[in-house]
LOFIVEX-160323 format. One record per residue (C-alpha): x, y, z. Coordinates in nm, 4 decimals, always signed. Layout:
N
+----------+----------+----------+
!       c1 !       c2 !       c3 !
+----------+----------+----------+
!        X !        Y !        Z !
...
+----------+----------+----------+
! end
This chain:
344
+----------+----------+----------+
!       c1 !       c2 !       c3 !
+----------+----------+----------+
! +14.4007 !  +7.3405 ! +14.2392 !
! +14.2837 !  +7.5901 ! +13.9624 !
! +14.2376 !  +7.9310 ! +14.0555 !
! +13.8984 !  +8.0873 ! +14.0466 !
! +13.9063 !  +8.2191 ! +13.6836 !
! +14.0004 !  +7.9045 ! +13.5758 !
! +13.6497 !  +7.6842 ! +13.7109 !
! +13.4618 !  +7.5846 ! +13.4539 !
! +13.0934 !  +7.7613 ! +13.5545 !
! +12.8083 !  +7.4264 ! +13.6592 !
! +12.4994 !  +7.4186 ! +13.4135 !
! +12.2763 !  +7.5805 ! +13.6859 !
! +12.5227 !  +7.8952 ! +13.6517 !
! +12.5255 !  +7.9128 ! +13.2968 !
! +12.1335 !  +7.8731 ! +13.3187 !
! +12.0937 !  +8.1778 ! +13.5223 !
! +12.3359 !  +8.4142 ! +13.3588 !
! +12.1203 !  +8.3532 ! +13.0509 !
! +11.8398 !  +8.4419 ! +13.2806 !
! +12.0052 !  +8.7532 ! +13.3793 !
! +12.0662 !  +8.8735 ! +13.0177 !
! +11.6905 !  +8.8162 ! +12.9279 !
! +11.6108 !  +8.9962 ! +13.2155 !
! +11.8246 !  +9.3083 ! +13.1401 !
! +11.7122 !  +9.2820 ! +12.7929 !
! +11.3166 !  +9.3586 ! +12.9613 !
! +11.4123 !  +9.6322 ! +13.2284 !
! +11.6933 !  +9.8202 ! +13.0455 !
! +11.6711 ! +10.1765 ! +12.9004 !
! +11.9588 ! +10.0995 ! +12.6238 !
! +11.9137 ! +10.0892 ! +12.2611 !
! +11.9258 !  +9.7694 ! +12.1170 !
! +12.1547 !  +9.8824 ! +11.9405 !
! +12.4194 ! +10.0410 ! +12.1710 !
! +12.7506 !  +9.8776 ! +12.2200 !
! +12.6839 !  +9.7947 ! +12.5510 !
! +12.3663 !  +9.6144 ! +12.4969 !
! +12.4969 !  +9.3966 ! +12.2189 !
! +12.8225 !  +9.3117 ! +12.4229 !
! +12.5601 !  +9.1802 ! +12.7034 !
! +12.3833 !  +9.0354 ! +12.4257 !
! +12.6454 !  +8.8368 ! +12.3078 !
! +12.8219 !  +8.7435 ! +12.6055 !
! +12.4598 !  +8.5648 ! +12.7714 !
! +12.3884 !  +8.4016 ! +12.4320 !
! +12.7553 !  +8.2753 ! +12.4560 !
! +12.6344 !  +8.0925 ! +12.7977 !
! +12.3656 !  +7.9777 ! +12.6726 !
! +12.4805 !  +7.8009 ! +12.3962 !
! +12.7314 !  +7.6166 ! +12.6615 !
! +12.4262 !  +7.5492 ! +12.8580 !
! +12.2903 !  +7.3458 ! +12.5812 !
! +12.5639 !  +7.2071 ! +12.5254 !
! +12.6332 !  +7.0746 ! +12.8325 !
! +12.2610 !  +6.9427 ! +12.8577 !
! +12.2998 !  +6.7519 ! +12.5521 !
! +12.5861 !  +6.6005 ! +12.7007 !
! +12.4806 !  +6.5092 ! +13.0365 !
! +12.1421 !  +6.3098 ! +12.8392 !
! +11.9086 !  +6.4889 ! +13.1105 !
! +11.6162 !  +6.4632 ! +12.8844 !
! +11.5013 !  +6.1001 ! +12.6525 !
! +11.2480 !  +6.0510 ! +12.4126 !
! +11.0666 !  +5.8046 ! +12.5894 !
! +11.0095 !  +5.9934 ! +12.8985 !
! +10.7391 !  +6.2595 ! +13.0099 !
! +10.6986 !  +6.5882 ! +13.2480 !
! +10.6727 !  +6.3827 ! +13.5943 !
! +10.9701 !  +6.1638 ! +13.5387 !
! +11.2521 !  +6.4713 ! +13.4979 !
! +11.3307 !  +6.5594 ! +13.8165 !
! +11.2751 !  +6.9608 ! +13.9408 !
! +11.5625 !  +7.1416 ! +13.9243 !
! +11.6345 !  +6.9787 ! +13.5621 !
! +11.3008 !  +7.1078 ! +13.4885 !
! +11.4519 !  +7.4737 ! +13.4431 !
! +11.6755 !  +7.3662 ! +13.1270 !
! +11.3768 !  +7.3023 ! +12.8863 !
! +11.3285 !  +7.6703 ! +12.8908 !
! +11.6838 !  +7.6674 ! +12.7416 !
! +11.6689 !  +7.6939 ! +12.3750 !
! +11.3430 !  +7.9271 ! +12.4063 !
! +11.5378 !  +8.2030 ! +12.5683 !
! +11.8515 !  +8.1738 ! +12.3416 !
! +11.6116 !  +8.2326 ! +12.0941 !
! +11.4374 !  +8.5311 ! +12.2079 !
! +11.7580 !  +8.6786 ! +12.2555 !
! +11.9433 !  +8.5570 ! +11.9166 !
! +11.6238 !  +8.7626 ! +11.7492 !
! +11.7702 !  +9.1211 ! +11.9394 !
! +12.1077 !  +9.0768 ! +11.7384 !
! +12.2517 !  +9.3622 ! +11.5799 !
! +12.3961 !  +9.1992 ! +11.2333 !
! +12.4244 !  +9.2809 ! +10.8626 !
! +12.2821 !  +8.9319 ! +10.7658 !
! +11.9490 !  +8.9901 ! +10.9492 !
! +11.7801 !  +8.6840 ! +10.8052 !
! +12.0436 !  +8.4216 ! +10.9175 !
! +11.9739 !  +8.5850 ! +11.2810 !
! +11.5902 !  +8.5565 ! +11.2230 !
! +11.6248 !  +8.1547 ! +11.1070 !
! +11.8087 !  +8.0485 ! +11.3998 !
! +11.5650 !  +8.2560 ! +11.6249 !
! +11.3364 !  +8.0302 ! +11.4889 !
! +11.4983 !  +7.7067 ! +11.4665 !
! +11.5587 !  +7.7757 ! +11.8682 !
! +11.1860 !  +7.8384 ! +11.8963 !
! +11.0729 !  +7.5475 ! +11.6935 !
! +11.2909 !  +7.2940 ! +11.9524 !
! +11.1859 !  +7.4193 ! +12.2360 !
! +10.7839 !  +7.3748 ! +12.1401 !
! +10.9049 !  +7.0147 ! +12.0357 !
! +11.0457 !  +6.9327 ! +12.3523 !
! +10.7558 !  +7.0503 ! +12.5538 !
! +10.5023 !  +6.8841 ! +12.3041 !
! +10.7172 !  +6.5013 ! +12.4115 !
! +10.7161 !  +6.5622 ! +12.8038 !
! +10.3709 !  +6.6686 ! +12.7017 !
! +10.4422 !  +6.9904 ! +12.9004 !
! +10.1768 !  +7.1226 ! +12.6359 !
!  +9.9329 !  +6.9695 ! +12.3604 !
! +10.0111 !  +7.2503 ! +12.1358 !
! +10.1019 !  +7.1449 ! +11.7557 !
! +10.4400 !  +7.2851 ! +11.6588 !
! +10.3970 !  +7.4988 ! +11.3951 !
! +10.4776 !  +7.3931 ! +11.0449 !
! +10.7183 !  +7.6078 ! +10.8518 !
! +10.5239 !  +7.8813 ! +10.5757 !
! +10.7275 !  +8.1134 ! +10.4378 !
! +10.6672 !  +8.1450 ! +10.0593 !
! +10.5182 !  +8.3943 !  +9.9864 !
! +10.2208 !  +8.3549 !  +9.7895 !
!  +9.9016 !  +8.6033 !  +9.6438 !
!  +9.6581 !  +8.6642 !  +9.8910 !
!  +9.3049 !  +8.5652 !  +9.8729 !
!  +8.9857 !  +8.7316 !  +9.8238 !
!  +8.6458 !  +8.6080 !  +9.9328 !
!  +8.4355 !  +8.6994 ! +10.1449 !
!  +8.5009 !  +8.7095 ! +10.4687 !
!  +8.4322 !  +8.3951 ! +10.7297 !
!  +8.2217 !  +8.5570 ! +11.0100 !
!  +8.1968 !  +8.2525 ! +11.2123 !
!  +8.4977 !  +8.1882 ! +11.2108 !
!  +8.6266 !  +8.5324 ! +11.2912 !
!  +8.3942 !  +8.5044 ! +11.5576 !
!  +8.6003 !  +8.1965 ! +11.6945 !
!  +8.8827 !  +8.3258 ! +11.6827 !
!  +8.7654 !  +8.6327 ! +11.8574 !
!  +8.6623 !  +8.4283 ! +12.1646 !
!  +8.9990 !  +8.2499 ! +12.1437 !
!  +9.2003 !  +8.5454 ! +12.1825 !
!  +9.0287 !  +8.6387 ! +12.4624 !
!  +8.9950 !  +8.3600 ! +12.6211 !
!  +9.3988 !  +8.3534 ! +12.5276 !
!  +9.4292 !  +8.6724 ! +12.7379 !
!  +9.2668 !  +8.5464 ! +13.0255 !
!  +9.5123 !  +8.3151 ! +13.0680 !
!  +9.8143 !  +8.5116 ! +13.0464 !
!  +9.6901 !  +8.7669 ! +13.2838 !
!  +9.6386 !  +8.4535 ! +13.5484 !
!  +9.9514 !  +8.2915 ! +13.4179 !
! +10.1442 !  +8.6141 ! +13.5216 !
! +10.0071 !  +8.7002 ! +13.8381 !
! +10.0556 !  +8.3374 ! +13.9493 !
! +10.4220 !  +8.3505 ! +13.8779 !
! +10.4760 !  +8.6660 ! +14.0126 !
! +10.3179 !  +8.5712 ! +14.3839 !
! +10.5306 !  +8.1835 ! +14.2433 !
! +10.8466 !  +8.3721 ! +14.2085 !
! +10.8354 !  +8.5814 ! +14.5877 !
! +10.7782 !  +8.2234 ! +14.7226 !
! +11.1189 !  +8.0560 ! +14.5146 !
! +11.3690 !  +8.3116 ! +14.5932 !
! +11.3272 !  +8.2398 ! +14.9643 !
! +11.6146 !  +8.0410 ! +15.1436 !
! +11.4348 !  +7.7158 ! +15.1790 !
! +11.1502 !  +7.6184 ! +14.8814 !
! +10.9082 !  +7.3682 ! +14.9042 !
! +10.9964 !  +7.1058 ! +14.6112 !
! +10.6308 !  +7.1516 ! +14.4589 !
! +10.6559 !  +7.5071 ! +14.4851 !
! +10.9403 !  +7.4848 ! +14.2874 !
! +10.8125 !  +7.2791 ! +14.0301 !
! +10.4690 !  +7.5040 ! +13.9808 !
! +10.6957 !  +7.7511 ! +13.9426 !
! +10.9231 !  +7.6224 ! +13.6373 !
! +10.6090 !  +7.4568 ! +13.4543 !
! +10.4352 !  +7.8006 ! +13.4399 !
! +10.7439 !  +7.9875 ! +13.3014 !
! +10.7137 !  +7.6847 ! +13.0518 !
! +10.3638 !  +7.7690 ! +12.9315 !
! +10.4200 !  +8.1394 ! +13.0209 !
! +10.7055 !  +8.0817 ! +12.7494 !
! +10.5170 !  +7.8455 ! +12.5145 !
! +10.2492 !  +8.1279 ! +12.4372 !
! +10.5544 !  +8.3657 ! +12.3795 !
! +10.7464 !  +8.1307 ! +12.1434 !
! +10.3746 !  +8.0955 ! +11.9126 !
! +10.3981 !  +8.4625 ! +11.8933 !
! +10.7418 !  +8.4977 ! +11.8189 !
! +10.7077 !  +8.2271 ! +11.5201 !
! +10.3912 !  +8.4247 ! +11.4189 !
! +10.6448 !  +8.7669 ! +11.3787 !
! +10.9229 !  +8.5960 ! +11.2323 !
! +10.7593 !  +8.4057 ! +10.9580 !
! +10.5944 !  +8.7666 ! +10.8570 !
! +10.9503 !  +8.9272 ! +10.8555 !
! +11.1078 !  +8.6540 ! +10.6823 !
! +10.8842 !  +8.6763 ! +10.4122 !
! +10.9266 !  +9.0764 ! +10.4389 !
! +11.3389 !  +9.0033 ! +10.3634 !
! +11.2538 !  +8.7460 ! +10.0861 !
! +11.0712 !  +9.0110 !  +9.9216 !
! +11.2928 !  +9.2422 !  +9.9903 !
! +11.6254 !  +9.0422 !  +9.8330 !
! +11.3597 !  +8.8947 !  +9.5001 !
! +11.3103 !  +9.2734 !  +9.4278 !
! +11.6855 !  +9.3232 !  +9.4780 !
! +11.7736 !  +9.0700 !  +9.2539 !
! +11.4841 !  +9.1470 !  +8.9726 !
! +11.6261 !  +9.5358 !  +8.9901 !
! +11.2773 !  +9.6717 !  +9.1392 !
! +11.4588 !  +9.8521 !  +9.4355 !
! +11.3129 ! +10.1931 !  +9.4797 !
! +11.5910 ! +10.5034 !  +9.3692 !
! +11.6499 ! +10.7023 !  +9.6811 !
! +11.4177 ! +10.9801 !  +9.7441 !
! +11.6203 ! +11.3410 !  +9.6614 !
! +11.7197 ! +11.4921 !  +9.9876 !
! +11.5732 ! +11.8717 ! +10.0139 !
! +11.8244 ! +12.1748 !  +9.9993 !
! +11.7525 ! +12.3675 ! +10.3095 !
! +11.9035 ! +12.7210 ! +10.1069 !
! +11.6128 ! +12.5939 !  +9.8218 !
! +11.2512 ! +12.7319 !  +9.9296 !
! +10.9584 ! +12.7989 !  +9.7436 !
! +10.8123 ! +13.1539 !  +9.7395 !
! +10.4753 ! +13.1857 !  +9.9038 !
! +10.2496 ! +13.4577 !  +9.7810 !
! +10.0480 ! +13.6288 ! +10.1541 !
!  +9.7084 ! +13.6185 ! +10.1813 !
!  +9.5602 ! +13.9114 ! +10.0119 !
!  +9.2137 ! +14.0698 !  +9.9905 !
!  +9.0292 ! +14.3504 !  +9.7916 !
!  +8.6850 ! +14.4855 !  +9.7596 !
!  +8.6620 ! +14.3868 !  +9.4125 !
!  +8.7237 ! +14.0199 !  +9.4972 !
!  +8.3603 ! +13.8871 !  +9.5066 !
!  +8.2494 ! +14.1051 !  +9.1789 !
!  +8.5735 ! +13.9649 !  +8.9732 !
!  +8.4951 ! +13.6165 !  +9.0755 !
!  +8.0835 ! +13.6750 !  +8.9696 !
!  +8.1675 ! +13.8875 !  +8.6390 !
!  +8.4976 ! +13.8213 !  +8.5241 !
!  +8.6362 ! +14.0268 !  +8.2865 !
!  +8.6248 ! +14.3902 !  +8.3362 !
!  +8.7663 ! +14.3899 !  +8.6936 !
!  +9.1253 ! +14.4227 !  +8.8525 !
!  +9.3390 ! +14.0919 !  +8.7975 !
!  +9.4960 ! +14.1120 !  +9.0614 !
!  +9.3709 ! +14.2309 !  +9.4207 !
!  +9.4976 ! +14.5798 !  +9.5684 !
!  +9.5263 ! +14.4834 !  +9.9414 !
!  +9.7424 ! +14.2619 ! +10.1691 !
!  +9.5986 ! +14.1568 ! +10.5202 !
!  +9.8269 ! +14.3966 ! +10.6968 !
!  +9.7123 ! +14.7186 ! +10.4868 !
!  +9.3569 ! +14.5803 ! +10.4812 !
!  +9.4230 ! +14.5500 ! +10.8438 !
!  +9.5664 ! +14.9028 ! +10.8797 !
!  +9.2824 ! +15.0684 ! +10.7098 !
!  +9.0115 ! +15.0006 ! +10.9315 !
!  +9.2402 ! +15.0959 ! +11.2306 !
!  +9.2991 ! +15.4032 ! +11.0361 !
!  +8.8730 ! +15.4153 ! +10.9596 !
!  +8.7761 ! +15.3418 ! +11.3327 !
!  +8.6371 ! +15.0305 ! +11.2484 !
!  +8.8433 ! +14.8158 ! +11.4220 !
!  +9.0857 ! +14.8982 ! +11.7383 !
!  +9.4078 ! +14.9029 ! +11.7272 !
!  +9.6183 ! +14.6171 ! +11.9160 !
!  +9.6126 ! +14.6442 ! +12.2914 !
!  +9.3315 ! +14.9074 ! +12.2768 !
!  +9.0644 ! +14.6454 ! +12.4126 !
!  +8.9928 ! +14.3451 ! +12.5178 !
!  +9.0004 ! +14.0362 ! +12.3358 !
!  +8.9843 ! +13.6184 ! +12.4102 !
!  +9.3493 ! +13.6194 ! +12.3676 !
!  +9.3804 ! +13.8539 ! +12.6274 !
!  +9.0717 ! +13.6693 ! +12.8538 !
!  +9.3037 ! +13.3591 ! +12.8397 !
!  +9.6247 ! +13.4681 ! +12.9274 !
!  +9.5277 ! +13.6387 ! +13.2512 !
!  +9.1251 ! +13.6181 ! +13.2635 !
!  +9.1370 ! +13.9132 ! +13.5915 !
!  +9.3042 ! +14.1220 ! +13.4240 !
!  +9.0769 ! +14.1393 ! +13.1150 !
!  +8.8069 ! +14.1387 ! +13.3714 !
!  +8.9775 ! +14.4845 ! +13.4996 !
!  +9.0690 ! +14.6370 ! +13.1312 !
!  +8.7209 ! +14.5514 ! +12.9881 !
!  +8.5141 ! +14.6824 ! +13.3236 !
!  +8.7777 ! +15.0359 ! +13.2724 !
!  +8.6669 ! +15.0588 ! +12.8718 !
!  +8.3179 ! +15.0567 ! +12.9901 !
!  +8.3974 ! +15.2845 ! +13.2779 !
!  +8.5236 ! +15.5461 ! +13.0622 !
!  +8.2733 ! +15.4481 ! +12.7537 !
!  +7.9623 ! +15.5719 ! +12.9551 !
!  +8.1953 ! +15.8547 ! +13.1803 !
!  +8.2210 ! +16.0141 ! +12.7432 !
!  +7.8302 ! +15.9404 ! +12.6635 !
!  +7.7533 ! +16.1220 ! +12.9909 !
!  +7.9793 ! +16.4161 ! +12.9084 !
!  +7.8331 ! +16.3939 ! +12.5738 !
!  +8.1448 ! +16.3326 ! +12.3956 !
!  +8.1001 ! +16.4338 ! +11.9720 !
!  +8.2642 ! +16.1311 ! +11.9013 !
!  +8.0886 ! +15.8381 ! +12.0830 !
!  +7.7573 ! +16.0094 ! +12.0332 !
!  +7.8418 ! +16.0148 ! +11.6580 !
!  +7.9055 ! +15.6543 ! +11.6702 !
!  +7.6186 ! +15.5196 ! +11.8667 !
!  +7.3533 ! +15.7197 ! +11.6453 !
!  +7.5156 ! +15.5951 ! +11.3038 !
!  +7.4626 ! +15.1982 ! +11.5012 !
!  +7.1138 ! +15.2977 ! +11.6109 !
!  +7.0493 ! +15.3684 ! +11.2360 !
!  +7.2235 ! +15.0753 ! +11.1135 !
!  +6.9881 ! +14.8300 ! +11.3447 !
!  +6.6689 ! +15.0689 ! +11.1541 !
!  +6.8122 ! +14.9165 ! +10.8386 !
!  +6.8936 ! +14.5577 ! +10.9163 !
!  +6.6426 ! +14.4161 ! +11.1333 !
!  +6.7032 ! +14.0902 ! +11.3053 !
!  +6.7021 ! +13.7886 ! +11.1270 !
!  +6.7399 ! +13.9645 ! +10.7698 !
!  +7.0223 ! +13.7991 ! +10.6883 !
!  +6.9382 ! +13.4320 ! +10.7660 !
!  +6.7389 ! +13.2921 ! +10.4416 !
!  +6.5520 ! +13.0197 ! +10.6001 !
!  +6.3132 ! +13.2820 ! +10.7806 !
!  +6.2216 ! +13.4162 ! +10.4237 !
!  +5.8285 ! +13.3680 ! +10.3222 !
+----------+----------+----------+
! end
């Protein structure tokens, strides 16, 4: 009697360790390209390449026979080479096209063996990956229009197709399944996985013709030099925003005026402090200070106006000086002066 380690695992186990791997592949966290997740990788694709194996060898499946005659727990194995394929395509090698080509050759025989148990009328695609000019023509609204509808009508589908074998699925991991529910359940995961393997084709063919590119540039010498990495110690000196009086008048007149301006922003900035004209930091309120703590700029502003009218009514030199030189500022500049469209 062998021991334990020795048994050689049934199809039906190698099936659903291949399973298990797809599965982890969808719910992990891991980088596709972490150790662990390759080692995974590898050891389900391992499985399933038994699997087929073994399938080929037991003859479950003929040419001359459709969907109703296989029986339903051989049903399950179609979806074979469509998963080793979808999981061949997440391989971490150097030779990235061989990976992508056998992706696709697993892809390719599973549509083929659903299209003869007529599992699905879908035409297997045919190969296209020259690549070739693009045209240019106008473009075929009707047909765009088509294809529209199709894609929605696509989507319709899959959102029905996956709620049915999510409620299917609840139903087959119970201890005792009805044979039909069963079989629903594996002929939806085959059309569930025949609209996956179109779309996987679909990216594969673009990023085969991406690599083909990519090695006829290679081999014509067109490969881009690599870009010059930037010396963090190397910057470039930056010259401060700077203003001055005379800025306006130089730009109007030209010649005849300072060539360069006389002021930074910080002793621009100082000046008026130092002229009244503006307050100094901290000395009022402002919308940075209204958004950091709105109730406290409430309280600071209702204070400055507190103590603004406490000065006027002690008649204060200063703020009376300043609110006669504004009253005879308005007497100047009426309303409206400055906006042009109100001109006669």
């Amino acid at each position: 009697m062998a021991e334990a380690g020795d048994k050689t695992p049934t199809l039906s186990e190698l099936y659903q360790d291949l399973w298990t791997t797809y599965i982890f592949t969808e719910n992990t966290n891991d980088s596709t390209s972490s150790q662990d997740y390759q080692v995974k990788l590898r050891h389900g694709i391992k499985n399933g390449e038994k699997a087929i194996h073994m399938v080929n060898q037991l003859h479950l499946y003929s040419n001359n026979e459709n969907i109703e005659e296989v029986a339903t727990n051989e049903v399950k194995y179609i979806l074979l080479p469509a998963i080793l394929g979808y999981l061949t395509t997440l391989l971490n090698c150097k030779e990235r096209i061989e990976v992508v080509k056998k992706g696709k050759d697993y892809f390719t025989d599973f549509l083929r063996v659903c299209k003869s148990y007529e599992v699905t009328d879908v035409n297997v695609p045919i190969d296209s990956t020259e690549i070739v000019p693009s045209g240019k023509g106008p473009p075929d609204l009707i047909a765009m229009s088509r294809q529209r509808g199709d894609k929605i009508k696509k989507f319709q589908e899959q959102k029905e197709r996956a709620k049915k074998l999510k409620d299917l699925s609840v139903e087959v991991e119970k201890e005792h399944v009805d044979d039909e529910v069963k079989r629903d359940y594996y002929l939806t995961l085959c059309h569930q996985w025949v609209e996956k393997s179109l779309e996987e084709l679909d990216s594969l063919n673009c990023e085969i013709t991406m690599l083909k590119f990519r090695e006829q540039s290679l081999q014509n010498g067109h490969e881009e030099p690599p870009k010059p990495k930037k010396d963090p110690q190397k910057t470039t000196a930056f010259t401060p925003f700077i203003i001055t009086k005379d800025m306006i008048s130089k730009k109007v007149y030209g010649a005849g005026y300072p060539s360069r301006p006389v002021l930074t922003v910080e002793e621009f900035y100082e000046q008026r402090v130092r002229d009244g004209i503006w307050q100094p930091p901290g000395s009022s309120h402002s919308m940075q200070d209204w958004a950091n703590d709105p109730e406290k700029d409430a309280q600071a502003k209702e204070q400055e106006d507190s103590e603004k009218e406490k000065k006027v009514e002690e008649d204060d030199e200063e703020t009376l000086h300043k609110a006669r030189d504004w009253d005879e500022w308005k007497d100047d500049h009426r309303k409206g002066w400055g906006n042009r469209k109100n001109m006669g």
